[in-house]
ZADO-1210 file (C-alpha; in nm, 4 decimals, padded with zeros to 6 digits):
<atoms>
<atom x="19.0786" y="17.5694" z="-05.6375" code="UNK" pos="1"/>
<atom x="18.8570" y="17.7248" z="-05.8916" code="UNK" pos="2"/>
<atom x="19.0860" y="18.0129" z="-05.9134" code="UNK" pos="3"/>
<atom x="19.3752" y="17.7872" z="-06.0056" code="UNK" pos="4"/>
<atom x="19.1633" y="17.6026" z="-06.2843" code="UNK" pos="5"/>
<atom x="19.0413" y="17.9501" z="-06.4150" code="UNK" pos="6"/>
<atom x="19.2790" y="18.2076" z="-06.5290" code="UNK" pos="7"/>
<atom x="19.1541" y="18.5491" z="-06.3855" code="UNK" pos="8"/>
<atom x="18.8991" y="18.7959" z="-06.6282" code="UNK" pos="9"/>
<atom x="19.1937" y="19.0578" z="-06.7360" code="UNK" pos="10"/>
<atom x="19.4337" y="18.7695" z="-06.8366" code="UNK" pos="11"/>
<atom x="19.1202" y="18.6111" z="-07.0373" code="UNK" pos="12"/>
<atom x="19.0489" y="18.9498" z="-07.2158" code="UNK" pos="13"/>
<atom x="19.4210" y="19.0018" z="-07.2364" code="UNK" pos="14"/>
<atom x="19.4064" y="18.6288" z="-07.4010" code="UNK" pos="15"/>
<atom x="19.1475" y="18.7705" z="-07.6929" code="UNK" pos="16"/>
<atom x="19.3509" y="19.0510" z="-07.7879" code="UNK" pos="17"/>
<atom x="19.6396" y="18.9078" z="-07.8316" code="UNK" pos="18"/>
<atom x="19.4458" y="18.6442" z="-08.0426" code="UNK" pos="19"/>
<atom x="19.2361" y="18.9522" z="-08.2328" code="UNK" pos="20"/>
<atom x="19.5742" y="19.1410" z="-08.3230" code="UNK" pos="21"/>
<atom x="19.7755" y="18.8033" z="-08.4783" code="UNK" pos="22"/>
<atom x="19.4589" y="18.7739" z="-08.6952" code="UNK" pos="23"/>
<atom x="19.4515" y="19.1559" z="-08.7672" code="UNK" pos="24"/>
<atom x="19.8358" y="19.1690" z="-08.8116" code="UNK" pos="25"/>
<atom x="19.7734" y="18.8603" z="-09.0534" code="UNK" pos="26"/>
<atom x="19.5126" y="19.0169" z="-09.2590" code="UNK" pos="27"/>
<atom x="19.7658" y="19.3400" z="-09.3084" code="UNK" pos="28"/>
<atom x="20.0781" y="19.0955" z="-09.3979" code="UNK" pos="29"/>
<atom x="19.8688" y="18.9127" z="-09.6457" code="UNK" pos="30"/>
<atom x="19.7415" y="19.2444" z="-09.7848" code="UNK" pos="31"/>
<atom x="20.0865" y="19.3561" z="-09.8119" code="UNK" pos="32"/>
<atom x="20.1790" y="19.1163" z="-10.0128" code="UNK" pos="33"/>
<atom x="19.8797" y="19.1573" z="-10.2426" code="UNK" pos="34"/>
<atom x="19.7002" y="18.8778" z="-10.1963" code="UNK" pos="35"/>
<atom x="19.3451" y="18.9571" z="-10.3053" code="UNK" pos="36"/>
<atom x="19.2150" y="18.6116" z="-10.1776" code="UNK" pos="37"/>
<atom x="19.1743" y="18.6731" z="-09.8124" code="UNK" pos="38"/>
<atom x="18.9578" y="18.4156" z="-09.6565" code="UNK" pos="39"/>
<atom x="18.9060" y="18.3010" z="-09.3026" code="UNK" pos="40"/>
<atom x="19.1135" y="17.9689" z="-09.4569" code="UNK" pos="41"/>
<atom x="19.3600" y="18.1881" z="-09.5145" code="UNK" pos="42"/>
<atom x="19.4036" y="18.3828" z="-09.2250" code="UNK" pos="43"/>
<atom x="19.4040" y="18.0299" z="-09.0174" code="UNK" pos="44"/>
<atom x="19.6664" y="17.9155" z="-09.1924" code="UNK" pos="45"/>
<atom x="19.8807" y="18.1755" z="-09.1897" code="UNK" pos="46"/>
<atom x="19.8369" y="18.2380" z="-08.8203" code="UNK" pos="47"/>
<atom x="19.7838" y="17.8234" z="-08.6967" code="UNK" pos="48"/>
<atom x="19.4572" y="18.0003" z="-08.5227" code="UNK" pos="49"/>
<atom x="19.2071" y="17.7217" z="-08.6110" code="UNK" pos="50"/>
<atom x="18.9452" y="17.8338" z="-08.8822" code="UNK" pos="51"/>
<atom x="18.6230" y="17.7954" z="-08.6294" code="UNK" pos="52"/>
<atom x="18.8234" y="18.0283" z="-08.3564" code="UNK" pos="53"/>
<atom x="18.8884" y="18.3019" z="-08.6899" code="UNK" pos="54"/>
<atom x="18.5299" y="18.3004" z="-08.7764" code="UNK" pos="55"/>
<atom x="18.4315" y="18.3352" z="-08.3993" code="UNK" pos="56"/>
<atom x="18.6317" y="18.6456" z="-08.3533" code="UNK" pos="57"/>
<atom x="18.5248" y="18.7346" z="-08.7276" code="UNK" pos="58"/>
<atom x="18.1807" y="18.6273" z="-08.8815" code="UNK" pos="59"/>
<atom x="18.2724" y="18.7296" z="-09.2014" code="UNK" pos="60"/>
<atom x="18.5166" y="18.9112" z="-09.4926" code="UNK" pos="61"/>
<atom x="18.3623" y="19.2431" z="-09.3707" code="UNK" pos="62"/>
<atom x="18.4519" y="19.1841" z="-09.0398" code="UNK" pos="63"/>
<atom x="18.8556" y="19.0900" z="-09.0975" code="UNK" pos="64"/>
<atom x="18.8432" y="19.4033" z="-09.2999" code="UNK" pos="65"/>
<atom x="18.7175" y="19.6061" z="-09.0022" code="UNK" pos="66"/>
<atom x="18.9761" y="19.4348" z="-08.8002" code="UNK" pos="67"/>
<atom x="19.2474" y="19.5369" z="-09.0085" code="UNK" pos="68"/>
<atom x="19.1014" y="19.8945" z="-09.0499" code="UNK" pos="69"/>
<atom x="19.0924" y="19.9124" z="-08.6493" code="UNK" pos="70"/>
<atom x="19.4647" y="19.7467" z="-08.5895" code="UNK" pos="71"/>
<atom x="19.6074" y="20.0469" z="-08.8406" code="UNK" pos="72"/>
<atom x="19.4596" y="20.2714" z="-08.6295" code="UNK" pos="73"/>
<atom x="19.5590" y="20.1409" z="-08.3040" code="UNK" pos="74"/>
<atom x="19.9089" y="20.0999" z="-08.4595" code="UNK" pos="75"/>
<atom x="19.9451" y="20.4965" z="-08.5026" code="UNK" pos="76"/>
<atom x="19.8496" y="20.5172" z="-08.1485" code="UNK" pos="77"/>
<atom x="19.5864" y="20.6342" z="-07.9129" code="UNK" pos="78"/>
<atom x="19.5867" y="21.0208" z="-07.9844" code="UNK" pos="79"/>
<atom x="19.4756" y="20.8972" z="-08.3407" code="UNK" pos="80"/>
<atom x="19.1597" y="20.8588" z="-08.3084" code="UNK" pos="81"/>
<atom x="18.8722" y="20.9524" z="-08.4837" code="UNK" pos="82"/>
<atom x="18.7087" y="21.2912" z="-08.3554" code="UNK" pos="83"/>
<atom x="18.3703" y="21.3969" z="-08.2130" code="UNK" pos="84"/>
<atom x="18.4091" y="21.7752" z="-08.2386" code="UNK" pos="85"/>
<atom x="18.5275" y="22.0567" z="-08.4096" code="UNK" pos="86"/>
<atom x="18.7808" y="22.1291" z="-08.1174" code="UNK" pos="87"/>
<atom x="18.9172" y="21.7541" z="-08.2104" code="UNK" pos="88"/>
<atom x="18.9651" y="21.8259" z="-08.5615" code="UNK" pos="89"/>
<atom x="19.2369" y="22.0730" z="-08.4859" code="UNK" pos="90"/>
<atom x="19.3714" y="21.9562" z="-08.1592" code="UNK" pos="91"/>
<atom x="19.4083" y="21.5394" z="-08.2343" code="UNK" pos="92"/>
<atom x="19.5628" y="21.6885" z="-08.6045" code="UNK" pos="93"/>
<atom x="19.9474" y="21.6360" z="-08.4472" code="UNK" pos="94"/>
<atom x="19.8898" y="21.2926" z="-08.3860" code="UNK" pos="95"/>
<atom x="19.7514" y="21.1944" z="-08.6522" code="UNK" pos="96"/>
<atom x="20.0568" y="21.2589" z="-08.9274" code="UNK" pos="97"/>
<atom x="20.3011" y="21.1793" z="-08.6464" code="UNK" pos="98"/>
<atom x="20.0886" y="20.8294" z="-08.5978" code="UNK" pos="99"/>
<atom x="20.1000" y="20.7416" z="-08.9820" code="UNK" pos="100"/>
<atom x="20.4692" y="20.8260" z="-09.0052" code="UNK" pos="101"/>
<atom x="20.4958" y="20.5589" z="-08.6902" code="UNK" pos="102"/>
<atom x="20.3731" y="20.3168" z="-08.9368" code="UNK" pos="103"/>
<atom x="20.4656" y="20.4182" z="-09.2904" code="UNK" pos="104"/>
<atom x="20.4864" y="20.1637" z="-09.4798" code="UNK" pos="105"/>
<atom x="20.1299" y="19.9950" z="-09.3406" code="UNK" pos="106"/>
<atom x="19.9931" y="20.3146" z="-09.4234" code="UNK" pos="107"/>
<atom x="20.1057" y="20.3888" z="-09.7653" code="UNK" pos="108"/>
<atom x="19.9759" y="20.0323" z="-09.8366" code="UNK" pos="109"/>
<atom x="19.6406" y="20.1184" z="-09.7192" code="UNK" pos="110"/>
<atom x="19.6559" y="20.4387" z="-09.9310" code="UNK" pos="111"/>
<atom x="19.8465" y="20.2862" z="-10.2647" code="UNK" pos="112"/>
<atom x="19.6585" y="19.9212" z="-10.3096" code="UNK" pos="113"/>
<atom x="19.3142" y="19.7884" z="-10.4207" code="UNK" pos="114"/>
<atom x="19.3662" y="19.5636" z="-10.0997" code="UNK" pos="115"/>
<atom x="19.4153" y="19.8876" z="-09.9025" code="UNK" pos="116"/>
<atom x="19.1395" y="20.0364" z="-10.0349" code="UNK" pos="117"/>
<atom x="18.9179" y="19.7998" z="-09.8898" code="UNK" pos="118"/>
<atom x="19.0536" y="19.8366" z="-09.5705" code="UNK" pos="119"/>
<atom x="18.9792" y="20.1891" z="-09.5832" code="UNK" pos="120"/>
<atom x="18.6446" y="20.1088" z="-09.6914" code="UNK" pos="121"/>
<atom x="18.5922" y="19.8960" z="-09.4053" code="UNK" pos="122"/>
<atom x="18.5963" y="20.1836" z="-09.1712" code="UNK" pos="123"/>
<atom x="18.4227" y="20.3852" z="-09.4228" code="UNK" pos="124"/>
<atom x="18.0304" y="20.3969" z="-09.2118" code="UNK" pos="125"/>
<atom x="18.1879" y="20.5022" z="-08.8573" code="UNK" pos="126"/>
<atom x="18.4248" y="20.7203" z="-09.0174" code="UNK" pos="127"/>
<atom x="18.1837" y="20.9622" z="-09.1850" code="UNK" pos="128"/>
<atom x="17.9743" y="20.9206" z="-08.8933" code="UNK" pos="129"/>
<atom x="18.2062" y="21.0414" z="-08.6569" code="UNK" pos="130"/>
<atom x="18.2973" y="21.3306" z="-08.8938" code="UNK" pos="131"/>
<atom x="17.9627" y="21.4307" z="-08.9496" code="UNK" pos="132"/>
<atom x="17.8875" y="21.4394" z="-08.5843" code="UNK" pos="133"/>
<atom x="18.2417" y="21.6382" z="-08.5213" code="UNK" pos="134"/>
<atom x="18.1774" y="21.8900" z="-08.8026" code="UNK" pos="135"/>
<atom x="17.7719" y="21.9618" z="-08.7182" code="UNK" pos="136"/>
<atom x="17.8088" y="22.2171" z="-08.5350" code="UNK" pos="137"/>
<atom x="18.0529" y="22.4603" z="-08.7568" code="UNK" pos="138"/>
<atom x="17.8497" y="22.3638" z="-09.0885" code="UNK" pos="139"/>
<atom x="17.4809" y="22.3422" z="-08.9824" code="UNK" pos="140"/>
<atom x="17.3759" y="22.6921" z="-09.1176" code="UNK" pos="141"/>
<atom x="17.5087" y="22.5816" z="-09.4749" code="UNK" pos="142"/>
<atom x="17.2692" y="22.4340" z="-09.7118" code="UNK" pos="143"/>
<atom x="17.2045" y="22.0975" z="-09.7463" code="UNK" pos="144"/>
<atom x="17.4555" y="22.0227" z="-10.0117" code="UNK" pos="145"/>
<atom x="17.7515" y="22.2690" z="-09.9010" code="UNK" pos="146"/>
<atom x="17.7345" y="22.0526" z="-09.5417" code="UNK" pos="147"/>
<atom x="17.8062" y="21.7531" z="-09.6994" code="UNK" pos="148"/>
<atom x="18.0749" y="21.9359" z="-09.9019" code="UNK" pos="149"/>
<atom x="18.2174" y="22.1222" z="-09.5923" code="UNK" pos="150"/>
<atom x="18.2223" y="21.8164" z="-09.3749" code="UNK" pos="151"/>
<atom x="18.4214" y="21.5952" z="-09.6638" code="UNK" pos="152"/>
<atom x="18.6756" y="21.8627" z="-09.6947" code="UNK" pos="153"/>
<atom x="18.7380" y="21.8612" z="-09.2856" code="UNK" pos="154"/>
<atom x="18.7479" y="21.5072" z="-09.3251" code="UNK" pos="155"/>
<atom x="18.9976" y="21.5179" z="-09.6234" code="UNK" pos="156"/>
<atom x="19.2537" y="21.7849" z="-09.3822" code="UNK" pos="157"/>
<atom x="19.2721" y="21.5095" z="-09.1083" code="UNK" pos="158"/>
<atom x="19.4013" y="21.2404" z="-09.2738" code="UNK" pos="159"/>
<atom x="19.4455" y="21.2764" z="-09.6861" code="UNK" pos="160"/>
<atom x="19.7071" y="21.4988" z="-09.6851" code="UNK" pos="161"/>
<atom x="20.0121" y="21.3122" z="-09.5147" code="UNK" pos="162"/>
<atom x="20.0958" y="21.0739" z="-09.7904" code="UNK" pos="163"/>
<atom x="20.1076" y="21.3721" z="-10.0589" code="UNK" pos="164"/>
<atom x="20.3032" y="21.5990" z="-09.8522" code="UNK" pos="165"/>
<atom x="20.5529" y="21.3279" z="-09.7223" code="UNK" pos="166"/>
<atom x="20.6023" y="21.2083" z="-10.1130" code="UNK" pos="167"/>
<atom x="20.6007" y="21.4587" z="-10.2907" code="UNK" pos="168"/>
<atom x="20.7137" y="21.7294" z="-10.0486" code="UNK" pos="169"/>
<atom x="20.9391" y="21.5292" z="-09.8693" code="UNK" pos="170"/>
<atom x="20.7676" y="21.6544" z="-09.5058" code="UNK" pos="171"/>
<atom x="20.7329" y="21.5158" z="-09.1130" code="UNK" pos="172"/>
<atom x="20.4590" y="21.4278" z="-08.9817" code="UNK" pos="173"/>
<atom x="20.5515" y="21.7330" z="-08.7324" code="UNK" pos="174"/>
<atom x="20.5160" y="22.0002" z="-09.0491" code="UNK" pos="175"/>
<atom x="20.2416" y="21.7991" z="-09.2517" code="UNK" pos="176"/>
<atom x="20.0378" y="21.8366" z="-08.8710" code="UNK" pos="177"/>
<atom x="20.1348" y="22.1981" z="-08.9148" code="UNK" pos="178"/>
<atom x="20.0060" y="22.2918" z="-09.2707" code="UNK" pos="179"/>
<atom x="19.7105" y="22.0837" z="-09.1928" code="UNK" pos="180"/>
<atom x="19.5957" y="22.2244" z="-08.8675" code="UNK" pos="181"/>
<atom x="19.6540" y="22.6114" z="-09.0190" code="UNK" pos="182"/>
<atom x="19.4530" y="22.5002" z="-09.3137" code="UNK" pos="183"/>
<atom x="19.2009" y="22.3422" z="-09.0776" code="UNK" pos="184"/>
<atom x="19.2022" y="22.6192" z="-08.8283" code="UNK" pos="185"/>
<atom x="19.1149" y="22.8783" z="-09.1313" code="UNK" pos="186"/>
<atom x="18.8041" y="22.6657" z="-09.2945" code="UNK" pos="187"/>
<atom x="18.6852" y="22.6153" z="-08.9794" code="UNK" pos="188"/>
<atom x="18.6816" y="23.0246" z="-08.8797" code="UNK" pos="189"/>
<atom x="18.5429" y="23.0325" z="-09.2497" code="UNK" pos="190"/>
<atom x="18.2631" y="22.8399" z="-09.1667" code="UNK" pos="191"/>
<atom x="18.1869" y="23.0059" z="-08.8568" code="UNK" pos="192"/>
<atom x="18.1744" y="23.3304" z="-08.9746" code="UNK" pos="193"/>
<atom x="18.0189" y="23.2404" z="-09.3332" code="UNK" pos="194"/>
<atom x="17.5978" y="23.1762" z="-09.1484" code="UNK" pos="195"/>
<atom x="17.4063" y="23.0547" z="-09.3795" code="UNK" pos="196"/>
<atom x="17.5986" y="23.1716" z="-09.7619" code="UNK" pos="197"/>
<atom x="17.6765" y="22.8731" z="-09.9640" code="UNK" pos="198"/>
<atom x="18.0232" y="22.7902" z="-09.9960" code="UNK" pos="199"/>
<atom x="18.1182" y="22.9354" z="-10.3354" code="UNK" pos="200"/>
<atom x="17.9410" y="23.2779" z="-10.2101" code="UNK" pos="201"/>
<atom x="18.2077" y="23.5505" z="-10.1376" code="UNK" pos="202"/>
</atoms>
């Protein structure tokens, strides 16, 4: 009998994601259309989810923002994630152009708009975190200063160059992954060979 009152664990869970995405997909349709208001209010009205339920799943503007930041990336699909090692900055590069042309217009918003912007910024502590930890290994000889500016620049290669390239170039995911990964490849065999010489040392 209890089983029939209480709907099994994995339709539960299945229950809060569904409920997480319509309040992640609302936060990216009301950033879309530039509203620069989002509130829990808001996002319960536009969804019907009552407002104590939205601040449940989300404590706070931070945390919609990190929703959104997370449903982008689980919209370009699951080989687009973010790396933890050298290896992964080359070998998840296909995905990750072929993942934002998936979901272009999302993504160009995120890239374009002040809204987008702090979407981005949202995902900005675990995303230098996880590049950091990804690019330690090739840059740890560097000084200080040239690590930091090493690891950016990986950073930069895995996702900055698709909406440039695709613009302005007119270019697939499938070549922007290829220009990238070449461009990648080559810094990275830079840095391994380069020891301890700061970066603007021949």
């Amino acid at each position: 009998m209890d089983e029939l009152m209480d709907p099994p664990a994995g339709r539960r869970e299945q229950k809060k994601a569904d409920v997480r995405n319509r309040i992640s997909d609302a936060i990216i349709a009301l950033i879309a259309e530039g509203r620069l208001d989002l509130s829990h209010d808001l996002v319960a009205e536009r969804t019907g989810i009552g407002r104590r339920t939205v601040y449940r799943y989300f404590p706070d503007r931070d945390a919609l923002l990190n929703a959104a930041w997370d449903r982008v990336r689980a919209m370009m699909g699951e080989g687009a994630s973010l790396p933890a090692s050298a290896e992964d900055l080359v070998e998840m590069l296909p995905a990750v152009p072929a993942g934002l042309d998936a979901i272009a217009p999302v993504a160009t918003l995120v890239r374009t708009t002040p809204q987008g912007r702090a979407i981005r910024l949202a995902g900005h502590a675990r995303r230098t975190a996880a590049f950091t930890a990804a690019a330690a290994e090739v840059v740890k000889d560097l000084p200080p200063e040239d690590r930091l500016l090493a690891t950016a620049m990986l950073q930069q290669l895995f996702t900055t160059p698709w909406l440039e390239m695709r613009d302005v170039w007119g270019l697939s995911g499938e070549q922007i992954a290829r220009a990238s990964a070449w461009a990648m490849r080559t810094l990275i065999g830079d840095l391994k060979a380069r020891g301890g010489r700061p970066l603007d040392a021949d």
